[in-house]
C-alpha positions as CSV (number, residue, x, y, z in Angstrom):
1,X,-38.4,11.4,-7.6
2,X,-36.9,11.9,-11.0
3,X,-39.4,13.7,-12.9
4,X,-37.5,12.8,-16.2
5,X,-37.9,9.5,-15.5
6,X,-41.6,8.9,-15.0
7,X,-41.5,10.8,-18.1
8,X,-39.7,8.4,-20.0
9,X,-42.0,5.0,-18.3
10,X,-45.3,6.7,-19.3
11,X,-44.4,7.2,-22.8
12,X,-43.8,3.8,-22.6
13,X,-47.2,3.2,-21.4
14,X,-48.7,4.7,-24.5
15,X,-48.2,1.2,-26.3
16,X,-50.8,-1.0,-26.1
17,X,-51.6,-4.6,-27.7
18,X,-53.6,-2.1,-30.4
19,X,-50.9,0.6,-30.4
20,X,-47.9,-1.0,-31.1
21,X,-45.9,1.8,-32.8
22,X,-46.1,5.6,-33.0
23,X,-45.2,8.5,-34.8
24,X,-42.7,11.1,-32.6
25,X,-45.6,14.0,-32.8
26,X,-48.5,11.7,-31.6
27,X,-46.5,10.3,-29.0
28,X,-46.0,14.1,-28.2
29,X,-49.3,15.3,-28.3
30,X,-50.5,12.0,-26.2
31,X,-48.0,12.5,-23.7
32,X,-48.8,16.7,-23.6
33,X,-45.3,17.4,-24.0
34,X,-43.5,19.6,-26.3
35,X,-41.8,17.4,-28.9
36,X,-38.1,18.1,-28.6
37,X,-39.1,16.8,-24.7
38,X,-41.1,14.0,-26.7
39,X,-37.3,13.3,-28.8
40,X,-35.1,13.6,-26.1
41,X,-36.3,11.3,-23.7
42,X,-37.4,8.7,-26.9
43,X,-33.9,9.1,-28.0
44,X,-32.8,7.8,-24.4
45,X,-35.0,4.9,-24.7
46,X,-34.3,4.0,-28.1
47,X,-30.5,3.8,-26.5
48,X,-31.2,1.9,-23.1
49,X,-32.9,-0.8,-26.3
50,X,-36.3,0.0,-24.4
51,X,-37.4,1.1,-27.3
52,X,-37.1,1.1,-31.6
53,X,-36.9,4.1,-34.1
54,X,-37.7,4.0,-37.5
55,X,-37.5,6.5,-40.0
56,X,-39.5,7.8,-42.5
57,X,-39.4,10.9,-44.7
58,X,-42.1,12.6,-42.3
59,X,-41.5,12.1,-39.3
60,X,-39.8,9.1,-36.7
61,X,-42.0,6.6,-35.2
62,X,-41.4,4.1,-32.1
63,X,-42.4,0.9,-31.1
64,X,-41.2,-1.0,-28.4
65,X,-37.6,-2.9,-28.2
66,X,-36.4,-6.2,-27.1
67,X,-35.0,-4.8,-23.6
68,X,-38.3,-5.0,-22.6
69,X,-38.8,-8.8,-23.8
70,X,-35.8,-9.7,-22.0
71,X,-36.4,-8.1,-18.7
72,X,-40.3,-9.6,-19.2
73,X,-39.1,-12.6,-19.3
74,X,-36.3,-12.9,-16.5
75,X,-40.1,-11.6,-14.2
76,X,-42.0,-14.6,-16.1
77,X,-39.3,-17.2,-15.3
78,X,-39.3,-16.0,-11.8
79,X,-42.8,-16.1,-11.1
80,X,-42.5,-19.7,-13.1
81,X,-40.4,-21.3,-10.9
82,X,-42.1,-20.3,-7.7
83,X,-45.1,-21.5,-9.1
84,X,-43.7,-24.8,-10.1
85,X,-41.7,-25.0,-7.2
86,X,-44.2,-24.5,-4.2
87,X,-46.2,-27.6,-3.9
88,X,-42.3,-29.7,-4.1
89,X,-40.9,-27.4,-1.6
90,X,-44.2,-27.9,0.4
91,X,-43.6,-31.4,0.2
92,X,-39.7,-31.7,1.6
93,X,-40.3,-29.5,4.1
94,X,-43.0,-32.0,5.4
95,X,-40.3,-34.7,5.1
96,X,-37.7,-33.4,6.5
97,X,-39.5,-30.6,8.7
98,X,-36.8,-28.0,8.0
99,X,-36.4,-24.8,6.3
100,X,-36.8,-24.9,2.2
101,X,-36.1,-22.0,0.4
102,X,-35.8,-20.8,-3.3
103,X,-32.5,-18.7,-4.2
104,X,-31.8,-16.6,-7.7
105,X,-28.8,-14.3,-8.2
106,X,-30.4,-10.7,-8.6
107,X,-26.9,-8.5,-10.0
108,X,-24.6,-9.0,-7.3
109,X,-26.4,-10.2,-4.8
110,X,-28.6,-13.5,-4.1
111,X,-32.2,-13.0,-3.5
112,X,-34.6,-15.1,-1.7
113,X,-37.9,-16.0,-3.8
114,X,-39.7,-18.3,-2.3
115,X,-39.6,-19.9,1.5
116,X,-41.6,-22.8,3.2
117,X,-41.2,-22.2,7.3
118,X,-40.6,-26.0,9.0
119,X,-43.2,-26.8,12.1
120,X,-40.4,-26.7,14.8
121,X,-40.6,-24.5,17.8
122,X,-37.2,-22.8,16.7
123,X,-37.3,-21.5,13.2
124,X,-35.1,-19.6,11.4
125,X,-35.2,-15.8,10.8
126,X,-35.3,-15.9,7.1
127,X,-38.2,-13.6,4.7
128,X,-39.2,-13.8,1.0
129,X,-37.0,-11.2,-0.5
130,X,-34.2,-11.3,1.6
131,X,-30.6,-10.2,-0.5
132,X,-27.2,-11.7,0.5
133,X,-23.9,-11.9,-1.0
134,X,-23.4,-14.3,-3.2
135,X,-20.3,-15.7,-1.1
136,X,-21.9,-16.2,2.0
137,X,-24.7,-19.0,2.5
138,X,-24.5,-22.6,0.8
139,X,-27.6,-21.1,-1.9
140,X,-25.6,-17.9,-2.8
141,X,-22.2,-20.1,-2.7
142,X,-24.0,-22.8,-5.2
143,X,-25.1,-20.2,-7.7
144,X,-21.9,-18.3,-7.7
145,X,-20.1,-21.9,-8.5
146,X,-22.4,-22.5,-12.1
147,X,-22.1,-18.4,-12.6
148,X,-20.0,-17.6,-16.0
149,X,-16.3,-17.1,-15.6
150,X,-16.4,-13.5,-16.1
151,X,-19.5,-12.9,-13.9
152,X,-17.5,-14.8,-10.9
153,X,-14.5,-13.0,-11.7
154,X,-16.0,-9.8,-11.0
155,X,-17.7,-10.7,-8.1
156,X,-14.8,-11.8,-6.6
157,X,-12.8,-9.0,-8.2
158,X,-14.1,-6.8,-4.8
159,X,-11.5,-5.6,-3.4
160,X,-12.6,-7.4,0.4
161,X,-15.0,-9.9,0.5
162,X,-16.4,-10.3,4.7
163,X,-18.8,-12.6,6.7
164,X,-21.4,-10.9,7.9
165,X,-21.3,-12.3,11.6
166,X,-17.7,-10.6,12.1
167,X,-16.4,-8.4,9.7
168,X,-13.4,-10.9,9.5
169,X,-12.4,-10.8,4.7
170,X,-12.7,-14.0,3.3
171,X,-9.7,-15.7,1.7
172,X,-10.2,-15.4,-1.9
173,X,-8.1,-18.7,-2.5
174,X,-10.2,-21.1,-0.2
175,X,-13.2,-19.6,-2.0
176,X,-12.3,-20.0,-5.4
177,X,-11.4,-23.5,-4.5
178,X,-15.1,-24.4,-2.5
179,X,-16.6,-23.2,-5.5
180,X,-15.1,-25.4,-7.9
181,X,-15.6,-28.5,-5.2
182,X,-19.5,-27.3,-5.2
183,X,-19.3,-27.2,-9.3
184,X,-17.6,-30.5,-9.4
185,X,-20.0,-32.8,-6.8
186,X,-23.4,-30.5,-8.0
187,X,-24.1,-28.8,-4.4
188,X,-23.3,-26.5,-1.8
189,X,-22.9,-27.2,2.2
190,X,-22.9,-24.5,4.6
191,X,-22.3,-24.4,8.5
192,X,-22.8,-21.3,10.2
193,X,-22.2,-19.0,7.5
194,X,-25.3,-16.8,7.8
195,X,-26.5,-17.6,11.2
196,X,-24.7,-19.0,13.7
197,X,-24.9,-22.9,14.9
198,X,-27.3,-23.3,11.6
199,X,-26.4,-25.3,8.3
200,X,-27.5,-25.2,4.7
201,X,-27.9,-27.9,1.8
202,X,-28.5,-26.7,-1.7
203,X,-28.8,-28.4,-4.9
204,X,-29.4,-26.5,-8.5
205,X,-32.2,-25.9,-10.2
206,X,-32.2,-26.2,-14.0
207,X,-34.0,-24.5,-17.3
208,X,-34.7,-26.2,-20.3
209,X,-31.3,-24.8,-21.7
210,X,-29.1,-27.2,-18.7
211,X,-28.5,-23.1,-17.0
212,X,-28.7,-23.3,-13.5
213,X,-31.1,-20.6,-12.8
214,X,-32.1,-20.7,-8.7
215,X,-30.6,-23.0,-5.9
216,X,-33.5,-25.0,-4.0
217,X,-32.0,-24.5,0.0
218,X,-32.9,-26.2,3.1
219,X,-31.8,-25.1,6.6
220,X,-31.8,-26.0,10.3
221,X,-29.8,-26.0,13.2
222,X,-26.8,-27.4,12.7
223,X,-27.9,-30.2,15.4
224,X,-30.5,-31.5,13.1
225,X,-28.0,-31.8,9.9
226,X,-26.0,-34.9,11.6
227,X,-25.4,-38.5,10.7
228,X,-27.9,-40.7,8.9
229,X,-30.0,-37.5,9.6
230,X,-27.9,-35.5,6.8
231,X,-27.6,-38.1,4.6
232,X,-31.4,-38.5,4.5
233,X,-32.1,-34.6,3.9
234,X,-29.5,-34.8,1.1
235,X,-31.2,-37.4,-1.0
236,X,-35.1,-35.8,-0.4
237,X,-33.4,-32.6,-1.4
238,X,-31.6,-33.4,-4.3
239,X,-34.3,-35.6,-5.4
240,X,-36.8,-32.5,-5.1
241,X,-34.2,-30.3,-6.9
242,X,-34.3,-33.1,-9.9
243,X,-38.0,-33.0,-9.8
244,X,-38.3,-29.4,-9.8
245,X,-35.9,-28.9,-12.8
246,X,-37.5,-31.6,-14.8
247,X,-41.0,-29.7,-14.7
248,X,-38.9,-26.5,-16.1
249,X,-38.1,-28.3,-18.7
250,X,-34.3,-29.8,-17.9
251,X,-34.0,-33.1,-19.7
């Protein structure tokens, strides 16, 4: 492990609700560590915005920065939507007795949050956790589609995208193109993208802002996502996706 770096987080646990800001030497002598070990990792703090430094005529004091408030609250709105999400995700997988699942881009990547299992003898291989492209999968394909331009562009500035099933790169062109068709009729269809012979339906999720900040995924066998079939898990999941975003606050 990097010693330097438990350093650094447990001078950041020195701050309290009561100790909200600090002089350089305290923060030394509370720490037991010489002070120009004290400044030095403060001073790399104070410029990853964990931390702010003011300055007096004695000495430099910290307290702690808004990078922390920011990354708090990306946790909070995670744990938030799970929370406001279960008992509606419990609810259309009793309808439509399939997989539901919660999706949020994590970097690069789409991560799977939350997951309600259908009652079917077959199930789907999926865990809480889970990381994907964001390019593969109809949840990771629907969240790529409402991404910023400049965040898409990168991701699909790789130099070789692949499927994960055969190692065959993904044209670029068709991509770009699904993903403005997913932007354009608000979700994402997928058949056999992750898993083979399975499909998957997502819809977005909104914050009080209008962002789309998760995808709310079902998924089956590909057998079960037919017909008057499909057309019935569409509405129930677009309706729960509505549902959902409403109680986050989307107007």
């Amino acid at each position: 492990m990097n010693q330097s770096v438990i350093k650094a987080v447990k001078l950041l646990d020195l701050f309290t609700e009561d100790i909200q800001e600090l002089p350089l030497r305290e923060i030394a002598s509370r720490a037991n560590i010489p002070k120009p070990t004290a400044y030095r990792l403060l001073s790399s703090l104070v410029a990853c915005g964990f931390l702010q430094k003011s300055q007096n005529e004695y000495d430099s004091s910290y307290k702690l920065g808004l990078k922390l408030l920011e990354l708090g609250n990306l946790v909070s709105n995670r744990l938030e939507i799970r929370e406001i999400a279960l008992p509606f995700m419990e609810r259309l997988a009793q309808e439509i007795n399939e997989v539901v699942h919660i999706v949020i881009a994590n970097q690069n990547e789409a991560t799977y949050i939350e997951k309600v299992d259908s009652s079917r003898a077959i199930r789907l291989y999926t865990r809480i956790g889970k990381s994907t492209p964001l390019y593969i999968g109809s949840g990771p394909k629907l969240l790529l589609a409402f991404m910023e331009e400049e965040k898409q562009k990168e991701i699909l500035g790789a130099p070789n995208l692949y499927v994960i099933s055969d190692q065959n790169q993904i044209n670029k062109s068709k991509l770009r193109n699904e993903l403005l068709a997913i932007r354009q009729e608000g979700y994402a269809y997928s058949i056999g993208e992750q898993d083979s012979e399975t499909t998957g339906i997502s819809y977005p999720l909104y914050n009080y802002n209008g962002q789309v900040i998760a995808a709310l995924t079902v998924s089956g066998l590909s057998s079960h996502f037919e017909g008057e079939n499909l057309q019935v898990i569409k509405s129930h999941t677009k309706h729960t996706a509505d549902s959902i975003s409403e109680k986050l606050g989307f107007q």
